[in-house]
N, C-alpha and C positions, 0 to 999 in steps of 0.2 A: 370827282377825281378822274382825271385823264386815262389811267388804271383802271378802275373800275371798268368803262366806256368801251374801253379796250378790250374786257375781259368778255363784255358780254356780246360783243362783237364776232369774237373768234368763236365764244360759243357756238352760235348758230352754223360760221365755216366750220366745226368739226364735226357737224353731224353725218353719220356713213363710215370715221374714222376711228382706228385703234390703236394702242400704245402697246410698239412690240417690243421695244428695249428702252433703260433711262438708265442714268449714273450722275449721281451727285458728285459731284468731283472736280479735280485742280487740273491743267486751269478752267477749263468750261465743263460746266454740268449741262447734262445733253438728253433730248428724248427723243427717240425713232420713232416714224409711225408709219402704217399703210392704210391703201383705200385703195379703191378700184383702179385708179392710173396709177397703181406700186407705192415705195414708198419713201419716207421725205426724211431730212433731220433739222433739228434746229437747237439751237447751244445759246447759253447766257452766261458771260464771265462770272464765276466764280469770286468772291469777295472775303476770303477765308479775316481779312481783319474784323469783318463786320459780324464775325457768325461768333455767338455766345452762346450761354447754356440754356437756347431753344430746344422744347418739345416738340415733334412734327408732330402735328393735329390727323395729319392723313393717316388713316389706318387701312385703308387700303386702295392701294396705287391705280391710277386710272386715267385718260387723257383727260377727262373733264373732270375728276378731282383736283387735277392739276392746273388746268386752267383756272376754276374757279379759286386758285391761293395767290393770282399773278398781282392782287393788289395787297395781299395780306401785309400784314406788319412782323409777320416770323420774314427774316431774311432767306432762310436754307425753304422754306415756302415758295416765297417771292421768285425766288431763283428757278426753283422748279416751275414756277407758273411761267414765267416767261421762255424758258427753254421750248416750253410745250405750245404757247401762240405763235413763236418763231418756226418750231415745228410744222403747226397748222398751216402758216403763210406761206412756208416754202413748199408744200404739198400745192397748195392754188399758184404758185408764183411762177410764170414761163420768164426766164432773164434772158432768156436766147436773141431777143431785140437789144437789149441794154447795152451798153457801150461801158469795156475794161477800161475805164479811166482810174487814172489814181487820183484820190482826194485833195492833192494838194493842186491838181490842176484848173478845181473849183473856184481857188481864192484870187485868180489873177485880178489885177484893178482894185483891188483891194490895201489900203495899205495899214490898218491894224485890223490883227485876226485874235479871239478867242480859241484856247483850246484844254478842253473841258476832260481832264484826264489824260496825265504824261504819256506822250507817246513818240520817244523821242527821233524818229526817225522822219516823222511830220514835220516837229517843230523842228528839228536841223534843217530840213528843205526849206522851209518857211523862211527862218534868219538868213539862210545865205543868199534869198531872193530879195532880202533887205527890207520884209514886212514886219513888221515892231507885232512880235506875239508873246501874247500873254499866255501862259499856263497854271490851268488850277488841277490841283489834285490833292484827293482826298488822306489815301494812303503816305502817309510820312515816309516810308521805307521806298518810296519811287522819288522824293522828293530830290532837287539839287538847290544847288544858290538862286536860281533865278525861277524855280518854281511858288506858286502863291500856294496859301490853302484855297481849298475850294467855300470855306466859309467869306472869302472875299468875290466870292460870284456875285451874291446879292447888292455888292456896292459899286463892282463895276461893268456886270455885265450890261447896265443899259449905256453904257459907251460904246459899246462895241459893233464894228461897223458887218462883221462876218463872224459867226460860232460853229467849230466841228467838235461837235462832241463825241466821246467815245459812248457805244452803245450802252455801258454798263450804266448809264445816268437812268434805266430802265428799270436795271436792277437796285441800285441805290434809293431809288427814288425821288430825285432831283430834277428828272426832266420838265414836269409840270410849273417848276421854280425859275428853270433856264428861260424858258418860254414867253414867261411872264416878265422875265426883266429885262429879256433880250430885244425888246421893242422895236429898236433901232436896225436892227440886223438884219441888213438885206440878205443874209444867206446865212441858213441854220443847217449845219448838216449833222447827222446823225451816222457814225461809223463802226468799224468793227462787225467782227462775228457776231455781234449779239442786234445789229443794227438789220438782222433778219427780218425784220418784222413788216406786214402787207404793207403797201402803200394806202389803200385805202381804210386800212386801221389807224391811220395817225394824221389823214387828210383832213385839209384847214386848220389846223392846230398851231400852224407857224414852220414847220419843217418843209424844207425846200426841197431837201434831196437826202437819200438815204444809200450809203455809199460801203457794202456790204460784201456776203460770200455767197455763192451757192454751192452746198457739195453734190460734186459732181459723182463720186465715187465713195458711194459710204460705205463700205467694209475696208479701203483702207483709211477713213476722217475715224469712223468707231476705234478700231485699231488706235490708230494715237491718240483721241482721246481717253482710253482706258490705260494706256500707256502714259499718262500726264503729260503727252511730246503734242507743242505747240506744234512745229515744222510737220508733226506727222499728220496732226490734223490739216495742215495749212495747204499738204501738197494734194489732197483729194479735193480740193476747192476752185470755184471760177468765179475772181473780183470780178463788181458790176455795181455800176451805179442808176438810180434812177431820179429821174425829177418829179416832184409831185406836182 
């Protein structure tokens, strides 16, 4: 499993590191850490449709308790594990070279795109540039008319010529499926807050670019994420994409 891989990957990056603050929470559930060059945050969207009457197995909180649950099959687990690799990555991660591109500037040349989790401010850019996109999402309550479910991924992702997925396919667990059907796809990208994750954690897998955040300023990102304010998280952040 891609997860697993993942999991034990970050291991080894978070040795020398500790977990000084976490919050399971809407919209992203988030874990602070520090180490000797200060210290980092990293967030995984929150999926409050998927969480049912899971036990947390963790009984006591830790950066590599939490790591080690990034493949589990408890979702409020999952969640925390990957808050806590995206934490790790971003503690090693210098974006200071990377270039604030927006995502949608990826798909030029392109003329059908996959996009893997409604997010409609993409796919409005996308239509009006007149590329024929397809949207899946899982959650019914984001859905509209022209939204798919995401169970019709498996049937047409191997047409598709470009896929941006939203990072939560991490959290979900889909990513490994996208990958696999997306053959075709000369450009895979992986986006969103939760699209933290090292570059060298998901190298040769098929992902081309990973088109993400870094906070810049985590005591006001902390602040709105314990405030559930997207905007508040959003304004302590610097967009940045990279190529794998």
């Amino acid at each position: 499993m891609l997860l697993s891989e993942i999991k034990k990957k970050t291991l080894k990056l978070a040795e020398g590191l500790e977990m000084v603050d976490f919050g399971f929470a809407i919209p992203y559930t988030w874990v602070l850490i520090e180490g000797p060059k200060g210290r980092a945050l990293g967030v995984a969207m929150t999926l409050p449709e998927e969480v049912q009457r899971y036990t947390n197995s963790i009984s006591e909180p830790s950066l590599e308790a939490f790591i080690k649950k990034a493949d589990s099959l408890n979702v409020i687990e999952r969640t925390l594990g990957i808050a806590a690799v995206n934490a790790v990555s971003q503690y090693h991660l210098d974006v200071s070279s990377f270039p604030e591109v927006d995502v949608v500037e990826l798909v030029g040349g392109f003329s059908e795109v996959a996009v893997i989790g409604n997010m409609p401010p993409v796919v409005k850019t996308l239509r009006q540039r007149g590329i024929n996109t397809l949207v899946f999402e899982r959650n019914p309550k984001l859905w509209d008319r022209e939204t798919l479910s995401d169970a019709l991924e498996y049937i047409l992702l191997p047409e598709a010529e470009a896929v941006i997925a939203s990072g939560s396919v991490l959290v979900n667990g889909t990513l490994e499926m996208i990958l696999n059907r997306a053959k075709r796809a000369e450009l895979i990208v992986l986006t969103g807050p939760t699209a933290q994750i090292h570059p060298e954690l998901v190298k040769g897998t098929g992902i081309t670019h990973l088109a993400a955040m870094k906070v810049t300023n985590i005591k006001k990102a902390v602040l709105g994420l314990k405030l559930g304010s997207f905007k508040g998280f959003e304004r302590g952040n610097r967009k940045y994409v990279v190529e794998l």
